[in-house]
N, C-alpha and C positions, 0 to 999 in steps of 0.2 A: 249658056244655060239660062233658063227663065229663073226670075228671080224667087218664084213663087214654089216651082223646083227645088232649089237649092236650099230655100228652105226646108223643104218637108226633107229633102236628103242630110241636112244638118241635124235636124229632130231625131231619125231614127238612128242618125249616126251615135249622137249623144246616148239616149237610151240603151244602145248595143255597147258601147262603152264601159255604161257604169255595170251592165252584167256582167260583162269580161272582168272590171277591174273589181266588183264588189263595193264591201262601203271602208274604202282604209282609214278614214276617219274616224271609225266606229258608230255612227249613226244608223243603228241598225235594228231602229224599233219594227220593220215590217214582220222580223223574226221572233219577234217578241212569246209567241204560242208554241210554235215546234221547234225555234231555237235554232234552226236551219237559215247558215247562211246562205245567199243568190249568188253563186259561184257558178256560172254556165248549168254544165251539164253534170258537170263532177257530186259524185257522191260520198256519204262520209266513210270514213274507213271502219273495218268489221274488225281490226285487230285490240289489241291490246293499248290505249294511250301513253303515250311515255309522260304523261301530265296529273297532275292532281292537286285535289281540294284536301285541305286540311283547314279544321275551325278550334279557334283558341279553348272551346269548354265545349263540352260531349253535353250535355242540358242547359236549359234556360227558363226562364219565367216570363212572362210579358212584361217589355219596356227593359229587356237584358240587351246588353251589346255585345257581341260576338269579334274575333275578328278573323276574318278569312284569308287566307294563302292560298295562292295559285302560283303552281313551281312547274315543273321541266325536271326530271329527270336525265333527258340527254338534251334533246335537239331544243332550243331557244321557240317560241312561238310569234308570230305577230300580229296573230287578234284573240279574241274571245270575249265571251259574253256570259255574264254571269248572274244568277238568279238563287233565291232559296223561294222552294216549295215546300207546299205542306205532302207527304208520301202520298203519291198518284195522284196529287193536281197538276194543273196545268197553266196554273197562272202565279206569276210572281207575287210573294207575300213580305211583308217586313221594306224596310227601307233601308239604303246603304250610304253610307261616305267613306268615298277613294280616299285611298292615303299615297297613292303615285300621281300625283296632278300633270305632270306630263307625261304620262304614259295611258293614266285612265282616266274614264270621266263617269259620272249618276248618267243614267238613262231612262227616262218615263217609258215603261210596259202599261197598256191595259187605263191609260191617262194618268196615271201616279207617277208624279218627279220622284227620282231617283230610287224607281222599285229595281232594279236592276244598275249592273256597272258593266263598262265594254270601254275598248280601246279607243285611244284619242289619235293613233298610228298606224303604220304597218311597221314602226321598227323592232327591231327583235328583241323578245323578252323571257330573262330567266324565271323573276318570281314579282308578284305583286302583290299588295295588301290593300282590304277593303274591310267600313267596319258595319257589319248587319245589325239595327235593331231589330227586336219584337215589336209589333203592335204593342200599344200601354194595356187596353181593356180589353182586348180579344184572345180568346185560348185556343191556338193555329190548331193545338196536338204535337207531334212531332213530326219534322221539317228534314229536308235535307239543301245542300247550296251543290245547285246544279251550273252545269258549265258549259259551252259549245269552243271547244280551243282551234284554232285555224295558224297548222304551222305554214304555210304558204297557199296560193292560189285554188290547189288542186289538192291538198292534203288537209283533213280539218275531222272531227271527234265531236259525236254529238252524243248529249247525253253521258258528261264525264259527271259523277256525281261525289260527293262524300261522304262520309259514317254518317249516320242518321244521327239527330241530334233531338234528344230526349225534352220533351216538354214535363217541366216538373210540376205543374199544374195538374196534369192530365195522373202522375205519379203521385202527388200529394192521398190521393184519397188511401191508394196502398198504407202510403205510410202511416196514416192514422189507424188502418184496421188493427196492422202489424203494433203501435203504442197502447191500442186500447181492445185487445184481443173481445173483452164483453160487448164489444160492439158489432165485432165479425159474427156471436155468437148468436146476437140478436137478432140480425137478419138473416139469418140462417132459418131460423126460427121463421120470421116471417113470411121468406120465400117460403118453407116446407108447408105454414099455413092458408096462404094462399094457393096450394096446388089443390089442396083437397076440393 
């Protein structure tokens, strides 16, 4: 065989490869938008996940730190990819630190170190923990930590997400109407005079 051949047969051998095998290292920023891992041809399953997010406080304020679980109900996992968006974005928000350094690693989405966490293996995994900041000066709204779990090759869950997690910034104003009712009453007033 020419050598020049054998090259280019090595090239696309490699390439077909890493489709077949995916990224078991977890380096998987190409997914970083739809969250979809490059698993051949295989797509994600329409049932039920046997997986879920669970976050240590249901609100936060900016510059809060959250801390995130990812479990397994039955069958063990051995990847995923994990993100908090603001409800119907699309791009990972806040920054995280793994707390399974052999099992997870931070992942730059979108050119931000460690806007996202994903596996550092394919070995199989019950539960993990990561800890999400808020931005310090920015008010997201309210957030949820979305997830892609991959229980093998051909088997994987996109779009596992969590209880929605209350921005008390975004809540704060209720709370003042509700301590100081003469102030709901005021701008009641003012909307009613500006309609005229």
């Amino acid at each position: 065989m020419h050598p020049s051949t054998l090259c280019l047969f090595l090239l696309i051998s490699g390439n077909l490869i890493e489709d077949v095998m995916g990224y078991p290292n977890g380096a998987v920023t190409a997914a970083c938008t739809d969250m979809k891992p490059i698993h051949q041809s295989f797509t994600a399953q329409s049932s039920t996940s046997p997986f879920r997010i669970t976050a240590s406080k249901s609100t936060y304020s900016p510059g809060d730190e959250i801390t995130v679980t990812l479990q397994t109900s039955s069958v063990p996992f051995e990847g995923f990819l994990l993100q908090a968006r603001t409800i119907g974005g699309v791009s990972a928000v806040g920054l995280f630190t793994p707390l399974n350094l052999t099992e997870s690693q931070g992942l730059s989405c979108n050119g931000v170190a460690n806007s996202a966490v994903s596996h550092t293996s394919d070995s199989q995994k019950t539960e993990l923990h990561a800890n999400w900041t808020a931005p310090r000066n920015v008010n997201l709204g309210n957030i949820t930590f979305s997830a892609t779990f991959v229980q093998n090759l051909s088997i994987f869950w996109l779009n596992v997400r969590s209880d929605s997690i209350t921005s008390t910034s975004s809540a704060s104003v209720i709370l003042e109407m509700a301590q100081y009712p003469w102030l709901t009453l005021s701008l009641m007033s003012m909307s009613f005079f500006f309609r005229k």
